[in-house]
C-alpha positions as CSV (number, residue, x, y, z in Angstrom):
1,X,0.0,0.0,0.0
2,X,1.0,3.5,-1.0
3,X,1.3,6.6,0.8
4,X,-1.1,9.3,0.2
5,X,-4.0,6.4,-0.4
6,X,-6.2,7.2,2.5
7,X,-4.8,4.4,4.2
8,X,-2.2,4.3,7.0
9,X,1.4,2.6,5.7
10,X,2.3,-0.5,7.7
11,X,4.7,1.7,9.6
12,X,2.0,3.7,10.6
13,X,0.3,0.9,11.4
14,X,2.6,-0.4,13.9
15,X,2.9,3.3,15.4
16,X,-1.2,3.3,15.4
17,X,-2.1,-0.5,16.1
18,X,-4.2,0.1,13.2
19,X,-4.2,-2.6,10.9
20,X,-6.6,-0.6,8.0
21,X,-8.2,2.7,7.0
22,X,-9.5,4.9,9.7
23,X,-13.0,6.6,9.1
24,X,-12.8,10.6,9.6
25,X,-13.0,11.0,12.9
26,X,-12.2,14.9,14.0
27,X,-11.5,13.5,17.3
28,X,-8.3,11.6,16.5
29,X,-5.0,13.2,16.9
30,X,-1.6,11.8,15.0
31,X,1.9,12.6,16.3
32,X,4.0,14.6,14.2
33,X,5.9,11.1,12.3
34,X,2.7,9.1,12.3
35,X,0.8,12.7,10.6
36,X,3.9,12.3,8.2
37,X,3.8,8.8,7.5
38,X,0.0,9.3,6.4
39,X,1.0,12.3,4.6
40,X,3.6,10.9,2.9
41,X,5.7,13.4,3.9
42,X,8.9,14.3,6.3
43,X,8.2,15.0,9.7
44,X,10.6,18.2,9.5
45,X,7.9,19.4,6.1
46,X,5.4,19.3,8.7
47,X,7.5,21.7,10.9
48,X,8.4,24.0,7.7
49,X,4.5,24.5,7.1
50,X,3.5,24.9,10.8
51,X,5.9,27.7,11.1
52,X,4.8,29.1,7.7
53,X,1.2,29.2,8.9
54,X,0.0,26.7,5.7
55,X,-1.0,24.1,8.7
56,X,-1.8,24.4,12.5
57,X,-1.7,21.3,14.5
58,X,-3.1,21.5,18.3
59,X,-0.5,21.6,20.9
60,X,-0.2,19.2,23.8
61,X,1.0,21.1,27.1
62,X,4.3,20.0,26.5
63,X,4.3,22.1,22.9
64,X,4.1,19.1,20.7
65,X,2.4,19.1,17.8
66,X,-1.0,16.6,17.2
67,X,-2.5,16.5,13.8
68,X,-5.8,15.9,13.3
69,X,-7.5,14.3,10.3
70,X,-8.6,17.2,8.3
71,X,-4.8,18.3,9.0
72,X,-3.3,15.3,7.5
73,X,-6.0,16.0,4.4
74,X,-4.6,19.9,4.1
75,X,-1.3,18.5,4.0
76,X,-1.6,16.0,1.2
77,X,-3.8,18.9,-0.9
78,X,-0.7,21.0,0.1
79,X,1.7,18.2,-1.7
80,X,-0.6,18.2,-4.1
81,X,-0.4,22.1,-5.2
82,X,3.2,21.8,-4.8
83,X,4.1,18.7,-7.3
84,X,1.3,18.2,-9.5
85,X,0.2,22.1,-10.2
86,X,4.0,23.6,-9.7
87,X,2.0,26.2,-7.3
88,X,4.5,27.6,-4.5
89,X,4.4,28.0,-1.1
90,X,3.4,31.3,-1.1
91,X,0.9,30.5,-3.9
92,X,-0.6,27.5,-1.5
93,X,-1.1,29.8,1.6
94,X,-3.2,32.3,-0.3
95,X,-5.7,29.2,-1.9
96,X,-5.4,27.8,1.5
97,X,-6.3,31.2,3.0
98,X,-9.2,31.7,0.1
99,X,-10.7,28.3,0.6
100,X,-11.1,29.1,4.0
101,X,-13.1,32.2,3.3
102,X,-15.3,30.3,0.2
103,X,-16.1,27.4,3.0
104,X,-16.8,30.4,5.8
105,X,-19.2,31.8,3.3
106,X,-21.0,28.8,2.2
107,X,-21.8,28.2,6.0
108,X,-23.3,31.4,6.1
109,X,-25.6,31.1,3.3
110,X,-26.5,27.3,4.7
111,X,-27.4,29.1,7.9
112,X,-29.2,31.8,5.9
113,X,-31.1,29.8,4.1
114,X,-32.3,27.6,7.1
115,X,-33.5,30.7,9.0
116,X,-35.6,31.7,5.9
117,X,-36.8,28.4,5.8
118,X,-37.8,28.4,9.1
119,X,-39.9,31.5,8.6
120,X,-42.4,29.7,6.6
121,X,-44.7,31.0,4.1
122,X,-44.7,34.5,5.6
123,X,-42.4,35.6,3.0
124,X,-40.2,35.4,0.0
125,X,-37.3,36.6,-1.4
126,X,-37.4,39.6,-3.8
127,X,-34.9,41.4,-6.0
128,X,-34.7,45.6,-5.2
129,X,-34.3,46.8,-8.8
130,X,-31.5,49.0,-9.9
131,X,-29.2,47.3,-6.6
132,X,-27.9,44.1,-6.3
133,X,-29.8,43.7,-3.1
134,X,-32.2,41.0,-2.7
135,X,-34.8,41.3,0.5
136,X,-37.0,39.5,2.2
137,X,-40.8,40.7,1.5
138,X,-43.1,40.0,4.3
139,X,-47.2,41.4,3.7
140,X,-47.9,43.8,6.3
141,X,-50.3,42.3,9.3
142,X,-53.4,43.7,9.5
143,X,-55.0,45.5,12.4
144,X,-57.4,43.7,14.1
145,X,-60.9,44.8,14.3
146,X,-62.5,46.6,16.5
């Protein structure tokens, strides 16, 4: 089995006690060589992007660094950019920092959308003409009788 499969090498394995393919699990925490291993990278790479800011393991109280899984999956998308696209570093940490922002957004409008849903039928969404603004229209309530 490869590196950069998904699936830990046997090396890892023997570091982990894992003997196959670990589902995502935010949870789990790799040392820096076992984050490597998976990686398929050097452990001192790993140090060379923390310090450049393109990854950000935790930190145990001691200082050392535990990757999680979504770490070990920036760092092979950073290898990635790197060899395959001929992007540089500098190059990476802007994407990086721009995919960041794209994903922020798209939470935003997911939560957006779920509080206009919630509202019901007691509005809808309606363009303001000459802007690029779009608003939600409600009918005015009427007054009750008297």
């Amino acid at each position: 089995m490869r590196s950069g499969e998904g699936e830990p090498t046997p090396r890892a394995q023997r570091r982990t006690g894992r003997t196959e393919a670990r589902p995502a699990d935010d949870d789990a925490t790799y040392l820096i060589s076992v984050a490597a291993e998976l990686a398929g990278m050097h452990a001192q790479t790993l140090r060379t992007y923390d310090r450049l800011g393109l990854v950000t393991p935790q930190r145990t109280s001691g200082g050392g660094r535990r990757y999680s899984r979504s770490d070990v999956e920036r760092l092979r998308e950073i290898q990635r950019l790197s060899q395959d696209e001929g992007v540089n570093l500098a190059g990476i940490k802007r994407i990086i920092a721009m995919s960041d922002e794209l994903d922020a957004l798209h939470r935003e409008i997911d939560d957006l959308a779920r509080l206009i849903r919630g509202r019901g039928p007691q509005g809808e969404l309606v363009h303001v003409e000459h802007s690029n603004s779009v608003v939600l229209w409600q009918p005015r309530r009427r007054r009750p009788s008297r």
